[in-house]
C-alpha positions as CSV (number, residue, x, y, z in Angstrom):
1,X,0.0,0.0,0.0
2,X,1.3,3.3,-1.3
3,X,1.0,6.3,1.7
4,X,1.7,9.4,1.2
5,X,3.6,12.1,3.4
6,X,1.8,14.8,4.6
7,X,3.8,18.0,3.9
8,X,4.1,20.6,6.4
9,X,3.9,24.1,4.8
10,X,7.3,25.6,5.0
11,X,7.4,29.5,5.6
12,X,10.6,31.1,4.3
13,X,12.2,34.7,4.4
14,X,12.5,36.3,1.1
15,X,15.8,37.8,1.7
16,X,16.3,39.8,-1.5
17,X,15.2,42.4,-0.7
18,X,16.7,43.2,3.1
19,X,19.7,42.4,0.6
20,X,19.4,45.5,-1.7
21,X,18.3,47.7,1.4
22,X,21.7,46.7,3.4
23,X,23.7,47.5,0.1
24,X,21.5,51.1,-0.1
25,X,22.3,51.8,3.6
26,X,25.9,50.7,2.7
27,X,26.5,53.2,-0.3
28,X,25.2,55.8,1.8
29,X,27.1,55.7,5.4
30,X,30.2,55.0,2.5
31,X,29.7,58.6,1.1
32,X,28.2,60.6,3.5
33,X,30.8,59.4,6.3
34,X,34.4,61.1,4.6
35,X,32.1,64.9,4.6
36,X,31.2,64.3,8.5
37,X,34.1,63.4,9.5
38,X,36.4,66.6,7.6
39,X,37.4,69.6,9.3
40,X,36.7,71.5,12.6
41,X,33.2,71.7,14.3
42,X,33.0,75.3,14.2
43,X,29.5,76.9,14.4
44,X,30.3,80.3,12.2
45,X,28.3,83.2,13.8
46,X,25.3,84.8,12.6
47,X,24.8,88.6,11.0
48,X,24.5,89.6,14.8
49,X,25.9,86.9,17.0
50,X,23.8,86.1,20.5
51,X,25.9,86.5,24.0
52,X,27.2,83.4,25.7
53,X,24.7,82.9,28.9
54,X,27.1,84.0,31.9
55,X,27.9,80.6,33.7
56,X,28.9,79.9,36.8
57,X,32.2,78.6,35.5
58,X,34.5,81.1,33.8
59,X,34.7,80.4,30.0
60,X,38.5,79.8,29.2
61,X,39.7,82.4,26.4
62,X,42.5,81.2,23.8
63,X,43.7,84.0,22.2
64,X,45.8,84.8,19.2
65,X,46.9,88.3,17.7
66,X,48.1,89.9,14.8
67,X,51.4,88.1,14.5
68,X,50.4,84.8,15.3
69,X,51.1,84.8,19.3
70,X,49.1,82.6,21.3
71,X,47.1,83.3,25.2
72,X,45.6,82.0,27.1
73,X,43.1,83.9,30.2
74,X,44.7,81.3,32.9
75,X,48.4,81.0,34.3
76,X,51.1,82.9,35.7
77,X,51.0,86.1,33.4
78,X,47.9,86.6,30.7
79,X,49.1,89.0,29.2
80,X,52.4,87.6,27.9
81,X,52.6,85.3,24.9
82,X,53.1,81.3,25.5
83,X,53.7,78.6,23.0
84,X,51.6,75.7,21.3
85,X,52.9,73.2,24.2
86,X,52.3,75.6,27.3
87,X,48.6,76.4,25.7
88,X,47.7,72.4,25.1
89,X,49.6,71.6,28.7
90,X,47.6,74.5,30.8
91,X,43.9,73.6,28.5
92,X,44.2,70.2,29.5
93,X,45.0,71.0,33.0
94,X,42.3,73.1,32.9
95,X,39.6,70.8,31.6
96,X,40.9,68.2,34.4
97,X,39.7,70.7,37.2
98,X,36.6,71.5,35.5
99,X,35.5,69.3,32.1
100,X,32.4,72.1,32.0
101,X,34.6,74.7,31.3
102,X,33.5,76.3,27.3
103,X,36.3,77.1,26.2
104,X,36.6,80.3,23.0
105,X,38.7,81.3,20.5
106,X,39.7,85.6,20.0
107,X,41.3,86.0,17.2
108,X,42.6,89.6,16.3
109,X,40.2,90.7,12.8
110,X,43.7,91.1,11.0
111,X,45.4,87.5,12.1
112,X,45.6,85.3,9.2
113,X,42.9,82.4,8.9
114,X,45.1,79.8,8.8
115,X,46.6,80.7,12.4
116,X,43.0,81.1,13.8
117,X,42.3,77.4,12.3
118,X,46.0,75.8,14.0
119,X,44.7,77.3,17.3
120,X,41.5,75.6,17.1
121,X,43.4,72.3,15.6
122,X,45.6,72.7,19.1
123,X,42.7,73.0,21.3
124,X,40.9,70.1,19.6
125,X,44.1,67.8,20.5
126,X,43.9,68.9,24.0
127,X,41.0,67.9,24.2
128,X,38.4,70.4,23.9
129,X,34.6,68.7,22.8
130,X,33.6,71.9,21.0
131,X,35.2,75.6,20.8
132,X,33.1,79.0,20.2
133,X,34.5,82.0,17.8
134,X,34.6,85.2,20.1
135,X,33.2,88.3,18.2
136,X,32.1,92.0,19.1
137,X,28.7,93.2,18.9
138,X,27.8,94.6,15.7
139,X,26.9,98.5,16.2
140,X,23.8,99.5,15.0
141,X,24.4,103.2,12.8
């Protein structure tokens, strides 16, 4: 006597097309990663800039003038000029005490771009999570 097997109904996952949406995903996180990652996180200021709310912690102020010179608003003598070193050793030093502390960039309206750019570069490496661009208030005539 011939019997025959029952079957049992067999659901499978059509896995195509989770396929070609992975590959999708895949092209873009591949191009849109290089243009996240690139430069400086630098929020440029607006027409007329908005004040930084007065904290309770001091905001630290890098500095750099017309020739290039670099200070910093902490350490023995502000108003004298320190080196790339001194400025990453006292802005880590710094963020060790307080981690809160916003740190901002002054740059003299005549210093070249490039110097205002290596200070922020510097403070990035000493680890500073985000910098603000000190400006004056624009007058109104």
């Amino acid at each position: 006597m011939y019997t025959r097997k029952r079957r049992r109904p067999v659901s499978e996952i059509n896995v195509v097309p989770y396929i070609d949406v992975m590959l999708v995903l895949l092209i873009i996180f591949m191009v849109t990663s290089p243009l996240v990652s690139q430069g400086v996180k630098v929020e440029l200021p607006k027409a007329s800039a908005e004040p930084i709310d007065q904290e309770e912690i001091p905001p630290l102020i890098a500095s750099v003038d017309v020739k290039g010179r670099y200070f910093l608003n902490v350490g023995e003598n502000e108003e004298a000029p320190i080196g790339a070193d001194e400025v990453a050793a006292l802005v880590q030093a710094q963020l060790q005490k307080q981690p809160d502390t916003p740190v901002v960039v002054k740059g003299d309206g005549q210093v070249a771009y490039d110097k205002v750019i290596q200070l922020m570069v510097l403070l990035q490496n000493a680890g500073v999570p985000s910098v603000g661009l000190m400006t004056d208030p624009v007058e109104s005539k």
